[in-house]
C-alpha positions as a Markdown table, in Angstrom:
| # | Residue | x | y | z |
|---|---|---|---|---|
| 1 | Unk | 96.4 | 79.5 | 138.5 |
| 2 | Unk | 96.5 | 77.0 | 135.6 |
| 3 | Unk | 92.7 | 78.6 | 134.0 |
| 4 | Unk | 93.9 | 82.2 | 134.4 |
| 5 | Unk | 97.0 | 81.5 | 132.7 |
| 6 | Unk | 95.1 | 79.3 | 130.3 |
| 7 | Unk | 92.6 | 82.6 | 130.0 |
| 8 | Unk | 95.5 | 84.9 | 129.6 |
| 9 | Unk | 97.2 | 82.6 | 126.7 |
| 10 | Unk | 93.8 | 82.5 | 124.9 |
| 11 | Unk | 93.2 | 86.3 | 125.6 |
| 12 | Unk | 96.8 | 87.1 | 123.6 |
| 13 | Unk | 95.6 | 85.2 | 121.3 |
| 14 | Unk | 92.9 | 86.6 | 120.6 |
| 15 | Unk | 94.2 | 89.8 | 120.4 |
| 16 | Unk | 97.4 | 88.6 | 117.7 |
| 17 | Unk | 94.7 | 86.8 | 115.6 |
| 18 | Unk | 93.0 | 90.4 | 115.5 |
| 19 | Unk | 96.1 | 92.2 | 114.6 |
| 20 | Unk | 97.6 | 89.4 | 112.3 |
| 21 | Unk | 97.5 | 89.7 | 108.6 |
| 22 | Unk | 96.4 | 93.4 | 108.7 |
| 23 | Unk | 98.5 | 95.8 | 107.2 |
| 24 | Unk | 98.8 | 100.0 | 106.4 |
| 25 | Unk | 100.2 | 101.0 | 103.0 |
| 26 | Unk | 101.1 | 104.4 | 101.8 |
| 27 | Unk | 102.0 | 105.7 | 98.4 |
| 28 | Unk | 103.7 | 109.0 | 97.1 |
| 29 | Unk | 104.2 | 110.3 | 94.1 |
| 30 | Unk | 106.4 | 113.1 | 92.5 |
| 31 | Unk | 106.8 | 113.9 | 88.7 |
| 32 | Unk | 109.6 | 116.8 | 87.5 |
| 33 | Unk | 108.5 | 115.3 | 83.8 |
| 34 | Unk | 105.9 | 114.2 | 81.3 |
| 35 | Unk | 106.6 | 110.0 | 81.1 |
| 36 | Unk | 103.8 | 109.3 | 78.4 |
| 37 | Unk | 105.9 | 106.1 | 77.4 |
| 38 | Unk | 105.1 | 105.0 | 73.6 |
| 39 | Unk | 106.0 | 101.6 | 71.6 |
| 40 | Unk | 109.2 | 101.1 | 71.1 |
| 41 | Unk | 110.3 | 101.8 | 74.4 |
| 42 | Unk | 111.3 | 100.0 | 77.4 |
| 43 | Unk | 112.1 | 100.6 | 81.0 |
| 44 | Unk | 114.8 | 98.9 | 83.4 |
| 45 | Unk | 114.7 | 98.4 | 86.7 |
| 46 | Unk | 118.3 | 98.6 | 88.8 |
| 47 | Unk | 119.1 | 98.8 | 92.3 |
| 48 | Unk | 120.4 | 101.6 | 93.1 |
| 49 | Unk | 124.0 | 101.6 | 94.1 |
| 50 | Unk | 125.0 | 102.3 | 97.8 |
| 51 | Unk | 127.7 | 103.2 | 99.8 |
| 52 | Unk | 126.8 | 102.0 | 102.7 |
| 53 | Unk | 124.1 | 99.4 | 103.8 |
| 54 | Unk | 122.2 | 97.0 | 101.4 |
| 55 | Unk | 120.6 | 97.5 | 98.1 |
| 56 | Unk | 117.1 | 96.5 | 97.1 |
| 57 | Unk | 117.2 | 92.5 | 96.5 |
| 58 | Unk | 116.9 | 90.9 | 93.5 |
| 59 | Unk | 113.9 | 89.4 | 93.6 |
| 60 | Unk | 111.6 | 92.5 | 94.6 |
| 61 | Unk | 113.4 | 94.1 | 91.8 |
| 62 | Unk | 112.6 | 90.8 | 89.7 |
| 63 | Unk | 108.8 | 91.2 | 91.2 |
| 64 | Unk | 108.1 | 94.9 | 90.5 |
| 65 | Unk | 109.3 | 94.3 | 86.7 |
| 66 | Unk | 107.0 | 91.1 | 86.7 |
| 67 | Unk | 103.9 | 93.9 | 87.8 |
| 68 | Unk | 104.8 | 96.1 | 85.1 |
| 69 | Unk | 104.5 | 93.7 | 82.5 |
| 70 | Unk | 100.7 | 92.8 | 83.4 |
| 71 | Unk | 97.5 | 94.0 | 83.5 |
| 72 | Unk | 95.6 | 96.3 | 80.9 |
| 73 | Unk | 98.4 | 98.7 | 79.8 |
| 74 | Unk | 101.9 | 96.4 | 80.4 |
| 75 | Unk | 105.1 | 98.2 | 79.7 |
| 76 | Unk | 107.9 | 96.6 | 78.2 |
| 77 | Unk | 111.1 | 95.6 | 80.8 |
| 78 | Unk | 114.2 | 95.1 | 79.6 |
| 79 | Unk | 116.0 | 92.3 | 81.9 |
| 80 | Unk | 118.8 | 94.5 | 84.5 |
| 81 | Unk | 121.5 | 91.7 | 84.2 |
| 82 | Unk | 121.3 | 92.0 | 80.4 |
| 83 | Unk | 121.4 | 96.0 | 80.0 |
| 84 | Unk | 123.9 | 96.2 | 82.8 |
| 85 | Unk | 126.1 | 93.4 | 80.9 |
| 86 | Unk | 125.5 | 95.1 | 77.7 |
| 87 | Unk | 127.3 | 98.9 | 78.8 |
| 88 | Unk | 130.2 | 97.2 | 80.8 |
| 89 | Unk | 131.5 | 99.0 | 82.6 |
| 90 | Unk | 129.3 | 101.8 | 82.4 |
| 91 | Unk | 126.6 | 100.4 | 85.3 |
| 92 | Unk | 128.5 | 98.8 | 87.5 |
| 93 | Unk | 128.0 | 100.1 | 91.2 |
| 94 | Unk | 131.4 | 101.7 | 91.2 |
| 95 | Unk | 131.0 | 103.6 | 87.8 |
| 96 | Unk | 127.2 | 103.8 | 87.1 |
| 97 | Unk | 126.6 | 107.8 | 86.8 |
| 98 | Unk | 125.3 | 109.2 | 90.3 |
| 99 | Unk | 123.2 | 112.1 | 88.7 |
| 100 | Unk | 121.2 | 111.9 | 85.7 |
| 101 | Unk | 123.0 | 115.0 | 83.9 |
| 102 | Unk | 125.7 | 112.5 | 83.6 |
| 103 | Unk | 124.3 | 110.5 | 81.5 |
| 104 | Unk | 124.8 | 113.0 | 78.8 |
| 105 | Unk | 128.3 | 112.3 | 78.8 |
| 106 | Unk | 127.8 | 108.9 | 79.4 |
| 107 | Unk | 125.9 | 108.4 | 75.9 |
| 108 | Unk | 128.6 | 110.7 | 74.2 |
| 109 | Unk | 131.3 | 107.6 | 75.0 |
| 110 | Unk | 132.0 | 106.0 | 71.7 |
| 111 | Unk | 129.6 | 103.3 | 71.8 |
| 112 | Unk | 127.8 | 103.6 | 74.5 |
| 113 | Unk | 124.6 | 105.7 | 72.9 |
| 114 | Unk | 124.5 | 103.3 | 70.2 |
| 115 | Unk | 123.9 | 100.1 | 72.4 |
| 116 | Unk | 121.2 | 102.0 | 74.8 |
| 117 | Unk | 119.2 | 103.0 | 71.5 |
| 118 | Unk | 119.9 | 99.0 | 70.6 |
| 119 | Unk | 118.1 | 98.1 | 73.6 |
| 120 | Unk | 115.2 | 100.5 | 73.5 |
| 121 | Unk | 115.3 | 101.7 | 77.0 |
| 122 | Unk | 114.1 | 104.6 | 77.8 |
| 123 | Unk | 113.6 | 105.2 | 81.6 |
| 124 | Unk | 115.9 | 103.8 | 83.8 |
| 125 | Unk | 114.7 | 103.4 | 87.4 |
| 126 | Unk | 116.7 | 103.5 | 90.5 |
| 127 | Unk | 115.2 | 101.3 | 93.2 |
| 128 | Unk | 116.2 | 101.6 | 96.9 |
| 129 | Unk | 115.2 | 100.0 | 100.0 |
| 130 | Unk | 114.1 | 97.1 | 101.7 |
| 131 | Unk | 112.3 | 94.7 | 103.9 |
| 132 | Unk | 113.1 | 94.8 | 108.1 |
| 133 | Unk | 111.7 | 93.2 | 110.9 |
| 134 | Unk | 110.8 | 96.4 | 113.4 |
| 135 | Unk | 109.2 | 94.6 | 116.8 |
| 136 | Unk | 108.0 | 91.4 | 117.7 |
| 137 | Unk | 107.2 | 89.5 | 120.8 |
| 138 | Unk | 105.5 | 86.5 | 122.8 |
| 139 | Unk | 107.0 | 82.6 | 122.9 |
| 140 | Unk | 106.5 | 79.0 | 120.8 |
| 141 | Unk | 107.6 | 75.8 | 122.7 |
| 142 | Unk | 107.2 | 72.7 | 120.6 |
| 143 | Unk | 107.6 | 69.3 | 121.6 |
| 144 | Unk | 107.2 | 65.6 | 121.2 |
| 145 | Unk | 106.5 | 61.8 | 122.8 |
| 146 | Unk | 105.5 | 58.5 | 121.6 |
| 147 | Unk | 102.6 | 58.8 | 119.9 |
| 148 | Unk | 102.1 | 62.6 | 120.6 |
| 149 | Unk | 103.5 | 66.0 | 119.1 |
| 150 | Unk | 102.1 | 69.8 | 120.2 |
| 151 | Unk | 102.9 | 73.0 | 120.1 |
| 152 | Unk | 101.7 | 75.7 | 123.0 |
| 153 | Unk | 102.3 | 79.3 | 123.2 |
| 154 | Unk | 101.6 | 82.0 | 121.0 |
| 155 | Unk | 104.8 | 84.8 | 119.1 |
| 156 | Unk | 104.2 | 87.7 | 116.6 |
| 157 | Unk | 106.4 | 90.0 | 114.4 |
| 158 | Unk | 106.1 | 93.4 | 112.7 |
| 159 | Unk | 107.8 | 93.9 | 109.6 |
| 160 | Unk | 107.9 | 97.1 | 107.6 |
| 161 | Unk | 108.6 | 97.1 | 103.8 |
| 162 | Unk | 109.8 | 101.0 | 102.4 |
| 163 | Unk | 110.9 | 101.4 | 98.7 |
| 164 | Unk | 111.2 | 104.3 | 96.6 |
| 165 | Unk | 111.6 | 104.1 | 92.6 |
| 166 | Unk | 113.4 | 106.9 | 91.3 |
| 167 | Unk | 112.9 | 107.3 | 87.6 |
| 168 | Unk | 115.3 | 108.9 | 84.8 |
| 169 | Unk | 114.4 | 109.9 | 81.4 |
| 170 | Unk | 117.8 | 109.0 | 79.4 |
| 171 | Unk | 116.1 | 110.7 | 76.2 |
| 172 | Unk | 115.9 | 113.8 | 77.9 |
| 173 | Unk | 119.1 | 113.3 | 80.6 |
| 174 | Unk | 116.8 | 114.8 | 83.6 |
| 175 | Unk | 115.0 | 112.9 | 86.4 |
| 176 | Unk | 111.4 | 112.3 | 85.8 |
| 177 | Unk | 110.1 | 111.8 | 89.2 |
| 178 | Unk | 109.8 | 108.9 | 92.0 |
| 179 | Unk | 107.4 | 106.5 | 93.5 |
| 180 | Unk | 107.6 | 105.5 | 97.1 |
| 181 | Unk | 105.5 | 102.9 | 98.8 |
| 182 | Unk | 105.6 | 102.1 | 102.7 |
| 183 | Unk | 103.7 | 99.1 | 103.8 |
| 184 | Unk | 103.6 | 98.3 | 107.4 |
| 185 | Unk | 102.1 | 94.2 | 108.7 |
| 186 | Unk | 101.8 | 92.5 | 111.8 |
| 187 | Unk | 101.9 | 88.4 | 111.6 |
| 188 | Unk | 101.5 | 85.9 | 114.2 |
| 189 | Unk | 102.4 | 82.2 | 115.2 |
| 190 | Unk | 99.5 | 80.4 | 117.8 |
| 191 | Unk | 100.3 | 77.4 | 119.0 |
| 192 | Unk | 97.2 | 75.7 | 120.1 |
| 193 | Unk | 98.4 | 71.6 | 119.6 |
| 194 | Unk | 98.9 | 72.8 | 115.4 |
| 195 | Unk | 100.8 | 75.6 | 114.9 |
| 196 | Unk | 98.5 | 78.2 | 113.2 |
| 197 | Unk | 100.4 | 80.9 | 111.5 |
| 198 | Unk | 98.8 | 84.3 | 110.1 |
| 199 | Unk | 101.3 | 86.0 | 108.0 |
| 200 | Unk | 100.9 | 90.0 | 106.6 |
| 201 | Unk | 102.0 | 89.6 | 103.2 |
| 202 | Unk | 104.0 | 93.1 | 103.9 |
| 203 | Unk | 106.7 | 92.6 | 100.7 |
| 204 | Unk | 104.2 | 91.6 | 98.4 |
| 205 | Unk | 102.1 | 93.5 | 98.4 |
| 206 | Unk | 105.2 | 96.8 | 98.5 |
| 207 | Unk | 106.1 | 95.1 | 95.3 |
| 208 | Unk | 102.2 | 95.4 | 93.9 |
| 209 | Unk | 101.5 | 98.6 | 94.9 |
| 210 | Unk | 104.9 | 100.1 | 93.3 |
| 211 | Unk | 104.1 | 98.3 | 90.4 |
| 212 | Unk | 100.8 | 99.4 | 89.8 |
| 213 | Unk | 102.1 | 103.1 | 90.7 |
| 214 | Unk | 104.8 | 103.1 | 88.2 |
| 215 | Unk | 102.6 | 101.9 | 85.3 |
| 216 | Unk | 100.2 | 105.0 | 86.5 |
| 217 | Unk | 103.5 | 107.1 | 85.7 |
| 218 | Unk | 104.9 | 105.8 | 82.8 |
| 219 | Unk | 101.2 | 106.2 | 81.1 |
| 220 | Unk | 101.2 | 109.9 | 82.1 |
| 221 | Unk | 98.8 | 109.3 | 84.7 |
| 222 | Unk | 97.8 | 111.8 | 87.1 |
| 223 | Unk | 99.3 | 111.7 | 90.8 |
| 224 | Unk | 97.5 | 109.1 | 93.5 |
């Protein structure tokens, strides 16, 4: 009994540290507009405010402006606390305009157009979405005595990352398009004395394949 559970436990194993650290991404793109962005102007990136449930966190918001700033072509990101400090109250969650005909009347406020021409943005995107555990499975027992320590068992997670980037011209008042990205990642935990952990990298690399799809966009680029 003891070598066929032994067999079975290195069997499952086998099988996670197959399916560990692999991962399925998808893209899509849609464009309503022309976003050939030129020098001079910037971009901000803000998450996009919900009624219900929980915004994009900070620091994939944080990691898709890092991606736009590199590479061959970087674009200029204006920091969101900053521009969102700068047009109190006009951003806020509660007050930020819902459609991008709004912001029309939004830049007709007395001031308002004057600071958003100071700060040189000129797309603003609108990220959504987030990072969720969707199955996992199997069992880690850890232990300890004098002069020994283990682990035994084997557990694995699934985790699915889905963003979508939903740009607005604020030259132009209209909606210029989105970007969506789905990445899907199975990690796993084998406990064989060490714990040995393969991890999918599943919001990393959502946050570099938005990144390098928005530059695409705001360059003009056709769709993926």
């Amino acid at each position: 009994m003891r070598h066929r559970a032994s067999a079975s436990l290195l069997l499952a194993s086998i099988m996670l540290l197959t399916l560990a650290g692999c991962m399925s991404a998808t893209i899509q793109e849609s464009r309503e507009l022309p976003t050939q962005i030129v020098d001079g102007e910037a971009v901000v990136i803000l998450a996009k405010p919900q009624i219900e449930g929980v915004a994009a966190e900070d620091e994939f918001i944080d990691c898709v402006g890092r991606g736009l700033t590199k590479g061959e072509r970087p674009i200029t990101v204006r920091d969101n606390n900053d521009f969102v400090d700068g047009l109190f109250p006009w951003f806020e969650p509660g007050t930020a305009p819902t459609r991008p005909e709004a912001v029309t009347q939004l830049l007709a406020r007395p001031g308002v157009g004057e600071r958003v021409a100071a700060s040189g943005v000129r797309y603003l995107v609108w990220l959504d979405g987030g990072t969720r555990r969707t199955d996992g499975g199997g069992s880690l027992a850890c232990g300890a005595a004098p002069g020994a320590a283990g682990c035994i068992g084997f557990g694995w997670w699934e985790k699915e990352s889905d963003y979508e980037a939903t740009v607005w011209d604020l030259k132009q008042a209209r909606s210029a398009g989105s970007v969506e990205t789905n990445v899907t990642g199975t990690s796993a935990i084998v406990g064989a004395v060490v714990p040995l952990p393969f991890i999918a990298r599943v919001q990393g690399t959502a946050c570099d394949r938005l990144a390098e799809q928005l530059q695409n966009f705001f360059q003009g680029d056709a769709n993926p």
